[in-house]
C-alpha positions in Angstrom: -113.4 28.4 4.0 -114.1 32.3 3.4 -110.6 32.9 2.9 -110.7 30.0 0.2 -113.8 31.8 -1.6 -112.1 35.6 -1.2 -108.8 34.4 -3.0 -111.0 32.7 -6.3 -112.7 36.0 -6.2 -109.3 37.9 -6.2 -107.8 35.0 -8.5 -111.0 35.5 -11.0 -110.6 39.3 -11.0 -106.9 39.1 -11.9 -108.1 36.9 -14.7 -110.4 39.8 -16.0 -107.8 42.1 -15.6 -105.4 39.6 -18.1 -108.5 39.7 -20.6 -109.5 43.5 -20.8 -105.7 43.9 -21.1 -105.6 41.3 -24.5 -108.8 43.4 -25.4 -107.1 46.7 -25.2 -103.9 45.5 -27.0 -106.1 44.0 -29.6 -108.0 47.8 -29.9 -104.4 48.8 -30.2 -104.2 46.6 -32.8 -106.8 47.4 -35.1 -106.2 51.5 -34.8 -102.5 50.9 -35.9 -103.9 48.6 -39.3 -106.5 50.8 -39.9 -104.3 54.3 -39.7 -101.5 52.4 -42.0 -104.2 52.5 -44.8 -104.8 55.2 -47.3 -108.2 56.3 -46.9 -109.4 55.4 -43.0 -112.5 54.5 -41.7 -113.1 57.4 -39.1 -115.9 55.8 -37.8 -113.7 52.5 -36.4 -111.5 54.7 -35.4 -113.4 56.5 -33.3 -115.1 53.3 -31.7 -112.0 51.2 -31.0 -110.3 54.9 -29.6 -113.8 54.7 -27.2 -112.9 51.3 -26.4 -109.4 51.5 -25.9 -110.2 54.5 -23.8 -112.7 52.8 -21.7 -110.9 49.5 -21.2 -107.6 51.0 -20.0 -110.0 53.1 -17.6 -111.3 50.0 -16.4 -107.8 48.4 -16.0 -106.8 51.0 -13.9 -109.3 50.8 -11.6 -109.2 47.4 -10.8 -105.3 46.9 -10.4 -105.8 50.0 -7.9 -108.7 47.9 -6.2 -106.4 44.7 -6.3 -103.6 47.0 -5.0 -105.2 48.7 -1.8 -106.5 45.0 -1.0 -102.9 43.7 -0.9 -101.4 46.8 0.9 -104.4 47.0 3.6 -103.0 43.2 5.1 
């Protein structure tokens, strides 16, 4: 029954991980629109480069957590 429980948990983390990714692609998004206009809005810029920043971070680290747990087994 653990085992059951431990693989949602993994199962809900990889789902997460499939969000923050559509989040970061969707930052991605946005700084491409808003450098393809004339005058920018540094402001936006600057906070969607803070979250692209943070969410790739964030990525990262839990694919490497998701990777040690598959490679300890």
């Amino acid at each position: 029954m653990a085992t059951y429980s431990l693989a949602n948990e993994r199962l809900r983390a990889l789902e997460e991980i499939e969000r923050e990714i559509g989040a970061i692609l969707q930052n991605a998004g946005t700084v491409i629109l808003e450098l393809s206009k004339e005058k920018t809005n540094e402001r936006l810029l600057d906070r969607q480069a803070a979250a692209f920043t943070a969410s790739v971070q964030h990525v990262e680290a839990e694919l490497s957590a998701q990777i040690r747990y598959l490679t300890q087994k």
